[in-house]
C-alpha positions in Angstrom: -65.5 -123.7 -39.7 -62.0 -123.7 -40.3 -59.4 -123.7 -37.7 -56.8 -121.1 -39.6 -55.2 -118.4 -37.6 -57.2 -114.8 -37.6 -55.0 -112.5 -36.2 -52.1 -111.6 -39.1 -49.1 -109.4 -39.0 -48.3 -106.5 -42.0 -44.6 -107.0 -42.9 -45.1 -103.4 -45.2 -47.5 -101.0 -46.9 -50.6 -99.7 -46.5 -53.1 -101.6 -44.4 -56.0 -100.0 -46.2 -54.3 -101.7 -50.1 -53.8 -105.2 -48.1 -57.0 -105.8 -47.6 -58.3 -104.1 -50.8 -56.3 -107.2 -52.5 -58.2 -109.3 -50.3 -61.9 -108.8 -51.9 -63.5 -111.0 -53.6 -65.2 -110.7 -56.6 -69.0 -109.0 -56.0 -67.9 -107.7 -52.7 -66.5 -104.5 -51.8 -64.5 -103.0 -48.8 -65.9 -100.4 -46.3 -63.9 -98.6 -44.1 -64.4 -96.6 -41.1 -62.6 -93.5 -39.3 -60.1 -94.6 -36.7 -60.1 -94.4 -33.4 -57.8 -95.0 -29.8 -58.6 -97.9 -28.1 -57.1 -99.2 -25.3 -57.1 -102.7 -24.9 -56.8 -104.4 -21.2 -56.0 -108.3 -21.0 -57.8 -109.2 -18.3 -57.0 -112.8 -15.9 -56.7 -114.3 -12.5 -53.1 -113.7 -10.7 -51.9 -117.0 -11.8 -53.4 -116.8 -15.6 -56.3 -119.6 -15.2 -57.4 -118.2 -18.8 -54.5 -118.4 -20.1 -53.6 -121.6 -19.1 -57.0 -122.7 -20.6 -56.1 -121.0 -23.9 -58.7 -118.5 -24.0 -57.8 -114.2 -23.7 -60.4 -111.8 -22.4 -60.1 -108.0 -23.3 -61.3 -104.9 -22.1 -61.7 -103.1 -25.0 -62.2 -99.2 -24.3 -63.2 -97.0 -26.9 -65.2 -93.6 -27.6 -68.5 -95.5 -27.6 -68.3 -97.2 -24.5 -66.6 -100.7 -23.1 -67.2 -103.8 -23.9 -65.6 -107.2 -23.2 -64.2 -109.4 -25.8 -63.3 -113.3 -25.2 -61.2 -115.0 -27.9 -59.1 -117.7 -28.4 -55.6 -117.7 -27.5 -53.6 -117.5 -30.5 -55.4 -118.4 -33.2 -57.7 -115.1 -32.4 -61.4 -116.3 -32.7 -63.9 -114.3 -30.6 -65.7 -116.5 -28.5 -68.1 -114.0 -26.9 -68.5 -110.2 -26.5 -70.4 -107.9 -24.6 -70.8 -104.2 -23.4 -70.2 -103.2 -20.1 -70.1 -100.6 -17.4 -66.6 -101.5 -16.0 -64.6 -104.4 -15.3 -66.0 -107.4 -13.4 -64.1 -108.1 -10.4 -64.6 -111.9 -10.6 -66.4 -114.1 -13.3 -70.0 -113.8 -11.2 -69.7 -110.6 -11.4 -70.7 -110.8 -15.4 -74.6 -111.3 -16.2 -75.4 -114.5 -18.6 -73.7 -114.5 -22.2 -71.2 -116.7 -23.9 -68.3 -114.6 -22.0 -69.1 -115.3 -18.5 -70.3 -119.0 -18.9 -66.7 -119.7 -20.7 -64.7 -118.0 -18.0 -66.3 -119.3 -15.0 -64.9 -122.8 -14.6 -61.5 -121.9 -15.4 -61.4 -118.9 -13.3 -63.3 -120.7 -10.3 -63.0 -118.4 -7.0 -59.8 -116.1 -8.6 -60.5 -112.4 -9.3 -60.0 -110.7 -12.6 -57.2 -108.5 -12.6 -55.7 -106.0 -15.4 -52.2 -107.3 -16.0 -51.5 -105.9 -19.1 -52.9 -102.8 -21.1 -51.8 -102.3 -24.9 -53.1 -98.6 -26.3 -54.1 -98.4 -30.2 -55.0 -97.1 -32.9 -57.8 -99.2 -34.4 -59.5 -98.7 -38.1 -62.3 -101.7 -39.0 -63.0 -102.6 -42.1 -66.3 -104.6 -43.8 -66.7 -106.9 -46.5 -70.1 -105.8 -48.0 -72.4 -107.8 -50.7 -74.2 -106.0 -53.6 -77.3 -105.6 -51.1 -74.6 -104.0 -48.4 -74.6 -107.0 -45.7 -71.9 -107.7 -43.7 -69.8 -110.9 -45.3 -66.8 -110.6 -43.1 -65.0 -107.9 -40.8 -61.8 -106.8 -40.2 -59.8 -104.8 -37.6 -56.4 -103.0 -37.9 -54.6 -102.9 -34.7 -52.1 -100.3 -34.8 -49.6 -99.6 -30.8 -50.0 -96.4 -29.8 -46.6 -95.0 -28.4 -44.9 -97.6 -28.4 -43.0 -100.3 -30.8 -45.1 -103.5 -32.3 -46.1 -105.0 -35.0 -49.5 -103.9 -37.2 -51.9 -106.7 -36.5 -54.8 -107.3 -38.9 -57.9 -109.2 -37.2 -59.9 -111.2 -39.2 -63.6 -111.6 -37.6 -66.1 -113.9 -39.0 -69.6 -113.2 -40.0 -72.1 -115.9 -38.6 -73.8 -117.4 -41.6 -71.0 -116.5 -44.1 -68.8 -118.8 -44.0 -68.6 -118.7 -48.0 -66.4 -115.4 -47.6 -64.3 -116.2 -44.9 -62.8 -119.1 -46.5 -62.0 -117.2 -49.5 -60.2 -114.1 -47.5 -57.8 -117.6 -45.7 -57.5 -118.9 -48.7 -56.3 -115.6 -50.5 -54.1 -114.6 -47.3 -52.3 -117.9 -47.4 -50.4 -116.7 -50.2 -49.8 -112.7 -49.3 -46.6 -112.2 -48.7 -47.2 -108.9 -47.0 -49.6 -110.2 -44.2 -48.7 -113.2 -42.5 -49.9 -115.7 -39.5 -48.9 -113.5 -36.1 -45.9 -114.8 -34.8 -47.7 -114.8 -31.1 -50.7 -113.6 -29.6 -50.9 -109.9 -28.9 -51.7 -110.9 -25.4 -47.3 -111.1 -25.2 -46.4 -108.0 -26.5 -48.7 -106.6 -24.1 -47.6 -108.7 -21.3 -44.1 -107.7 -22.3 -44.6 -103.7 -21.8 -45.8 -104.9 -18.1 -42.9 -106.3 -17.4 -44.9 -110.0 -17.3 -44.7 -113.4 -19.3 -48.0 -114.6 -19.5 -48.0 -118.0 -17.1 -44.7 -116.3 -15.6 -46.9 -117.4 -11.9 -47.2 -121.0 -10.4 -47.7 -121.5 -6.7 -45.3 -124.4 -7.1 -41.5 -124.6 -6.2 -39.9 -125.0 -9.7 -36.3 -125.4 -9.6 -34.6 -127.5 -11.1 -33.1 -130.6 -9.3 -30.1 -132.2 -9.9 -29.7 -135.3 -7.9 -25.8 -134.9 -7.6 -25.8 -131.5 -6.3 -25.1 -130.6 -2.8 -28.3 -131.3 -0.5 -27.3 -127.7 1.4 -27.1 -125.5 -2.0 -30.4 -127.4 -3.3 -32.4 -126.9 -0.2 -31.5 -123.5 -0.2 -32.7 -122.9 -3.9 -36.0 -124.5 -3.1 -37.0 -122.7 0.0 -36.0 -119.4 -1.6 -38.3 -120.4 -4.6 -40.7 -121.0 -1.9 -40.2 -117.7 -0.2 -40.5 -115.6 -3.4 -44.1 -117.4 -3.9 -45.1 -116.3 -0.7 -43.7 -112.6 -1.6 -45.4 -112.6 -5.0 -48.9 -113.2 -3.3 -48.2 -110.5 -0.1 -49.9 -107.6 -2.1 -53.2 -109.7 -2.6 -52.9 -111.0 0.5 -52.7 -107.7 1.9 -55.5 -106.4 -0.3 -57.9 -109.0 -0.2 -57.9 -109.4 -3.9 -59.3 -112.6 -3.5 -59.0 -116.0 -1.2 -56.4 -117.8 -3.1 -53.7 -115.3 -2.4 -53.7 -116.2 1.4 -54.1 -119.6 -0.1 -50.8 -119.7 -2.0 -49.0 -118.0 0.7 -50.1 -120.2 3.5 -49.0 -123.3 1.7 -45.7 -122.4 0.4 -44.9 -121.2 4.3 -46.2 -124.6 4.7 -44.3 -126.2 2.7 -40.9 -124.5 3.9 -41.9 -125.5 7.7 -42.3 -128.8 5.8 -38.8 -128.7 4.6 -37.3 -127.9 7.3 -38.4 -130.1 9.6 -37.9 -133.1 7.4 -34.5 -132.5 5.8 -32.5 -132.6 8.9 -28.4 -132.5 9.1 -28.3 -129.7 6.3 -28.0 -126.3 8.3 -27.0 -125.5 11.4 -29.7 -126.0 13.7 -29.3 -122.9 15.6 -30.4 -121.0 13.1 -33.2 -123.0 12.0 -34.3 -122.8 15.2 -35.5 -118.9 15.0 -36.7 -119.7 11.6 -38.7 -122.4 12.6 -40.1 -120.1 15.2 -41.0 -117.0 12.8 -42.2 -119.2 10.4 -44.6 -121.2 13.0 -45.7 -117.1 13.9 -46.7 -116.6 10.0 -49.1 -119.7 9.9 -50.8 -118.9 13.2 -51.3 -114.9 12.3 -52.6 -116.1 8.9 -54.7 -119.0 9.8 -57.8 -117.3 11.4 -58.4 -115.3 8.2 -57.2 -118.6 5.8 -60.2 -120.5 8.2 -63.2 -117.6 7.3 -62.0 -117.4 3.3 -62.7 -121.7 3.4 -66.2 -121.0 5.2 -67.1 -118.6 2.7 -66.2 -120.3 0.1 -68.0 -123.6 1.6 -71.5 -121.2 2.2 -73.2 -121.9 -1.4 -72.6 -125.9 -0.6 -73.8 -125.7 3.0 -76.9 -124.1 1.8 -77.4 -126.6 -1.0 -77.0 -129.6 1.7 -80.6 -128.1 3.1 -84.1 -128.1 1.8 -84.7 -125.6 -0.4 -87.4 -124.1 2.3 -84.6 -123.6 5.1 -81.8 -122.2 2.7 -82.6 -118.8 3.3 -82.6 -119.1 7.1 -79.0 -119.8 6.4 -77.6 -116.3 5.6 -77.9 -115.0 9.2 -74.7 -117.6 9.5 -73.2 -115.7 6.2 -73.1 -112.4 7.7 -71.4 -113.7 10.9 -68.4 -115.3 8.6 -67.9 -112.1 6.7 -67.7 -109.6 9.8 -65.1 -111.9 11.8 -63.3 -112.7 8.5 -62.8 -108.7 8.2 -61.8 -108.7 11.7 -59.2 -111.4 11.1 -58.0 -109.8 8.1 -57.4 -107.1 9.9 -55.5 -108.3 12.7 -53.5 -110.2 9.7 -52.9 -107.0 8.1 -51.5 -105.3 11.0 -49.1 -108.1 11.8 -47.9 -108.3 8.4 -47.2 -104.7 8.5 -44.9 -105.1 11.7 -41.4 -104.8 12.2 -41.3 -108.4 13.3 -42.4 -109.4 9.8 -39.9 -107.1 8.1 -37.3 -108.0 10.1 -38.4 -111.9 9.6 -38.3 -111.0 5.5 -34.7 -109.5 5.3 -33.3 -112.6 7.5 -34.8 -115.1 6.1 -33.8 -113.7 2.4 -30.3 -113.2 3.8 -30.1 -116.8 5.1 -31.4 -118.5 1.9 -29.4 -116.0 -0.9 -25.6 -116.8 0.9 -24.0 -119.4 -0.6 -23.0 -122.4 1.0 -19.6 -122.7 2.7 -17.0 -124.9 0.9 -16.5 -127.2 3.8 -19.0 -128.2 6.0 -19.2 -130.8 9.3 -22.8 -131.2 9.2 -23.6 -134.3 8.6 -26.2 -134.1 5.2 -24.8 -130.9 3.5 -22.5 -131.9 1.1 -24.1 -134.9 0.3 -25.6 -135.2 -3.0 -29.5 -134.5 -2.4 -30.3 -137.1 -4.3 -29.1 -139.4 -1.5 -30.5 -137.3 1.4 -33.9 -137.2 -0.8 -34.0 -140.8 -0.8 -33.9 -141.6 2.7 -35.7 -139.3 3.9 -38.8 -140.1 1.6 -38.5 -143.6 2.4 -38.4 -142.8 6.3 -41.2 -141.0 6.0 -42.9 -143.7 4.0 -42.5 -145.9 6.3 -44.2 -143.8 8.6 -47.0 -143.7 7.0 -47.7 -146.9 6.7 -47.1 -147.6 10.1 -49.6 -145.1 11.2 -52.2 -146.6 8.4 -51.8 -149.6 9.4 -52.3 -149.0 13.6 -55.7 -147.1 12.6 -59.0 -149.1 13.3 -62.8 -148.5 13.5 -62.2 -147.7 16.9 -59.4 -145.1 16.4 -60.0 -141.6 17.1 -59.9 -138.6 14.4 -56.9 -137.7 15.9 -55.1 -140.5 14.7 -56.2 -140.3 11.1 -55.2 -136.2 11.4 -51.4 -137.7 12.3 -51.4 -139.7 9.3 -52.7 -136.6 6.9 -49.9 -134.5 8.2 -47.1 -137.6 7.3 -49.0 -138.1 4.1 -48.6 -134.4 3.5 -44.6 -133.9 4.3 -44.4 -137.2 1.7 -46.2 -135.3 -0.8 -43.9 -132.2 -0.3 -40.8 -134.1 -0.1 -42.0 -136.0 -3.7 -42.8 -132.6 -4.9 -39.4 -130.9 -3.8 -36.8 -133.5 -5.0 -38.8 -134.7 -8.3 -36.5 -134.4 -10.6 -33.5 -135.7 -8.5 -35.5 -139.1 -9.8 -37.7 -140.1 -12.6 -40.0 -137.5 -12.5 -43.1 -139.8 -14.6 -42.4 -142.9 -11.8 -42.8 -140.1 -8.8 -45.9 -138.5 -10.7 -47.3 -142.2 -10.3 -46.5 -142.5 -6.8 -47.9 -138.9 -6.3 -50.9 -140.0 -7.6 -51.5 -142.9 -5.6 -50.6 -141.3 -2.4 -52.7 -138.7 -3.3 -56.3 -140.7 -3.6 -55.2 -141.7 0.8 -54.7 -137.6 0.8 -58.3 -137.2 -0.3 -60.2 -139.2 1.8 -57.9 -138.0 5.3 -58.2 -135.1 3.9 -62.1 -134.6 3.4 -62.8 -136.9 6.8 -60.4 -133.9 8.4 -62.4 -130.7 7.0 -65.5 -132.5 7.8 -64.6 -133.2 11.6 -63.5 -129.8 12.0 -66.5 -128.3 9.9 -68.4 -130.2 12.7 -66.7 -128.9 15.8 -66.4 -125.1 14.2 -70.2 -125.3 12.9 -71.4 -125.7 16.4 -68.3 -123.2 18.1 -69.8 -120.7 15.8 -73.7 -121.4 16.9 -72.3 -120.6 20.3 -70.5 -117.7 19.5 -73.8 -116.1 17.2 -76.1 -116.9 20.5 -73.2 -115.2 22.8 -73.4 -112.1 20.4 -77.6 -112.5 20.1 -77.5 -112.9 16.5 -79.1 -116.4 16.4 -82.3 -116.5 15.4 -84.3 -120.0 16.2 -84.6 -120.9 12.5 -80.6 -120.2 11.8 -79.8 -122.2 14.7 -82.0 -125.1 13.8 -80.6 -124.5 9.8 -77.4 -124.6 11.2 -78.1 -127.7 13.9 -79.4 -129.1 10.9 -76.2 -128.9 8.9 -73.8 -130.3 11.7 -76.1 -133.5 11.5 -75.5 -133.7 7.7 -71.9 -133.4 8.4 -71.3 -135.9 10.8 -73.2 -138.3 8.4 -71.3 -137.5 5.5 -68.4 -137.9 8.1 -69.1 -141.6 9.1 -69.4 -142.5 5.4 -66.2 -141.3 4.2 -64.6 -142.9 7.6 -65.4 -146.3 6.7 -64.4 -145.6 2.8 -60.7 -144.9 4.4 -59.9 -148.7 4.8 -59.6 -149.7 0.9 -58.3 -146.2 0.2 -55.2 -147.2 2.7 -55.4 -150.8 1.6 -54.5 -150.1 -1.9 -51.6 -147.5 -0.5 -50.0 -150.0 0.7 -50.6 -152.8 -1.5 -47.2 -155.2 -2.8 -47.1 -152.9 -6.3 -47.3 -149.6 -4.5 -44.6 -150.4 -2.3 -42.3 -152.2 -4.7 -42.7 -148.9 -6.9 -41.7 -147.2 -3.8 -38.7 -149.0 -3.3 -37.6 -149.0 -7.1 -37.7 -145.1 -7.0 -36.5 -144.7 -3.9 -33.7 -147.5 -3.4 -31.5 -147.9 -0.4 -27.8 -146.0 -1.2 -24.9 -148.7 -1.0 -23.7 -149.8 2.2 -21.1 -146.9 2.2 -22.9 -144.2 2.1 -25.6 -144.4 4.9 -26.1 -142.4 7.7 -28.0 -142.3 10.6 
């Protein structure tokens, strides 16, 4: 099948003659009347689909809806299918080509409209002698607005004779000619959106001679508009990574904060510190139901298939306290604490920087700051690795997640202050340790929840016998699953802090000259 662009722009003329000229010989060109269509670009928040080059439509017309998955760009449908209304997430959709291609990509993330584009549309057929369909065509025409007429060229399974010709033919029309972009922009555009305009990253740029004071501002208000950009779907519920994004880019300002010291006046960090403490801890209990519902399907699986069902008692439990905790999330958000926390904190991180300043790590360049601090906090690590033994409790491998996590931010933050490819690398390697801490932390806590939460069903008399034992069952599971990835932590620390780990450390990261230290 060739891989030649589909979706063509008319430059002039009739749409109805372009075609016409397209024909070849022993076919003929059927047309029907037109109609309005709206066509809604459907994708998660943060464009997953996008992002894996696919676009998915809802295409609404006089007959009915139906969606349409294609490729992004090049315009070949991948899948189509009627339905009632628009699925709310990719489970939502029964089997078909459409929801088995947009389920990986979109993973938990809901389906949102972010973009609607009204036309007129006409199609057109390519018919043989005996009246089969060889080919198809649509004419995409904006309705009230400004844009280019698209032409849609849509291939006939089993006829791939007459779609080459029609490329072939179009490659040298001067009238009709490869789209410039997807429609999916100029849609976009009307909405006031770039598609893959969202990243729960920071993304400002870093210049390692800069001021450390005017750079850590820029990066905790990048931080803070994240946060603002997910509040509505927070607020909403839209779906569980909203809460997600938000919680770690408060995180990651806390992070900040804490780590970059000597940069603002402490005084005012201070009550910062404090309201942004106040956002984790009214956002947490909701944050800790969203990872248990999410985790359900793989508890169940981690049973015999002949005590899964006794499971879904435990379900029901998660999804009433989770809309309790939402709640209580919602009406703190909604509190003149919070919207007096918003307007400070924006105030504080939008005025610039005074021209002088005593402190003692402001109007160094951030570079320099960077540097030390990641290699302090480096160091930490590996003394805390290095301390842990068999013996050592969870608590001390919990201390060393939280350093390996500032470490991470820190790399993240002040990337391209260095080589950004050499700090990938490290990131890398740090982030194998961050997996195993990581999954022996969720698991200890899954263990001590699992069995807070059989207390708390038999307090409310909702435990059944067999959901207790299911449930009893699955804190055994756990713990073994938690000894095994215990004893993997050893060679996942080992080769942290191996001679080449280090030494790439301390190449990418060197000390500052003599002159320029500070304590």
């Amino acid at each position: 099948m060739s891989r030649k662009p589909l979706i063509y722009e008319l430059s002039e003329g009739s749409a109805t003659k372009a075609l016409e000229a397209l024909v070849p010989a022993g076919l003929s060109l059927s047309q029907q009347a037109a109609i309005d269509l709206s066509r809604c670009y459907l994708d998660s928040f943060d464009w997953r689909l996008f992002r894996a080059g696919l676009v998915l439509e809802l295409q609404e017309e006089p007959t009915g809806r139906r969606l349409v998955l294609r490729e992004l760009g090049r315009g070949a449908v991948l899948g189509a299918q009627g339905v009632d209304r628009a699925p709310g997430f990719a489970w939502d959709l029964p089997g078909g080509a459409v929801g088995a291609r947009i389920r990986g990509p979109l993973d938990v993330r809901a389906l949102l409209p972010l973009a609607t584009m009204p036309e007129t549309l006409q199609r057109f057929a390519l018919l043989d002698a005996e009246g089969k369909t060889r080919l198809r065509f649509e004419v995409q025409r904006p309705r009230g607005t400004q844009g280019p007429v698209r032409v849609q060229v849509l291939p006939v399974r089993g006829y791939d004779g007459a779609l080459k010709s029609v490329l072939r033919t179009l490659a040298h029309r001067p009238d009709l000619s490869a789209a410039r972009e997807d429609p999916l922009f100029s849609a976009a555009a009307l909405a006031g959106r770039v598609p893959g305009d969202y990243t729960g990253k920071p993304s400002v740029s870093v210049d390692a001679d800069e001021r450390a004071d005017a750079t850590g501002k820029a990066i905790l208000l990048d931080l803070w508009e994240i946060a603002e950009r997910n509040e509505d779907g927070v607020r909403l519920d839209l779906d569980s990574e909203f809460l997600h994004d938000y919680r770690v880019s408060v995180r990651r300002s806390r992070s900040f904060l804490s780590q970059v010291k000597g940069v603002f006046p402490e005084a005012q960090l201070n009550r910062f510190k404090r309201e942004l403490a106040w956002l984790q801890e009214i956002t947490g209990p909701s944050r800790d139901m969203d990872v248990y519902l999410l985790a359900f399907d793989g508890f169940k699986a981690e049973l015999p298939e002949d005590s899964r069902g006794d499971l879904d008692p435990f379900r029901g439990f998660l999804q009433r306290r989770k809309a309790r905790e939402h709640e209580a999330m919602a009406r703190a958000m909604a509190s003149a604490r919070y919207a007096q926390l918003k307007r400070a904190w924006r105030e504080f991180l939008a005025a610039p920087v005074p021209a002088c300043c005593a402190l003692p790590n402001a109007e160094r360049p951030v570079g320099e700051v960077a540097a030390q601090r990641i290699r302090r906090v480096h160091s930490r690590a590996l003394k805390e690795g290095r301390a842990i033994r068999a013996t050592s409790p969870p608590e001390d491998l919990h201390e060393l997640r939280k350093t390996c996590k500032k470490l991470r931010y820190l790399m993240e933050f002040f990337r391209g202050a260095f080589d950004a490819d050499a700090v990938g690398g490290l990131i890398k390697d740090l982030k194998r340790l961050q997996d195993n801490l990581g999954t022996y932390q969720d698991l200890h806590v899954q263990e001590l929840s699992l069995s807070g939460f059989i207390a708390a069903m038999q307090a409310e008399d909702e435990l059944a016998p067999a959901t207790r034992a299911a449930m009893e069952r699955l804190v055994g599971i756990i713990r073994d699953r938690q000894g095994q990835v215990r004893e993997a932590f050893a060679e996942r620390f080992k080769a942290f802090d191996s001679d080449e780990v280090r030494a790439h450390f301390a190449a990418v990261f060197p000390q500052p000259a003599a002159r320029n230290r500070h304590s």
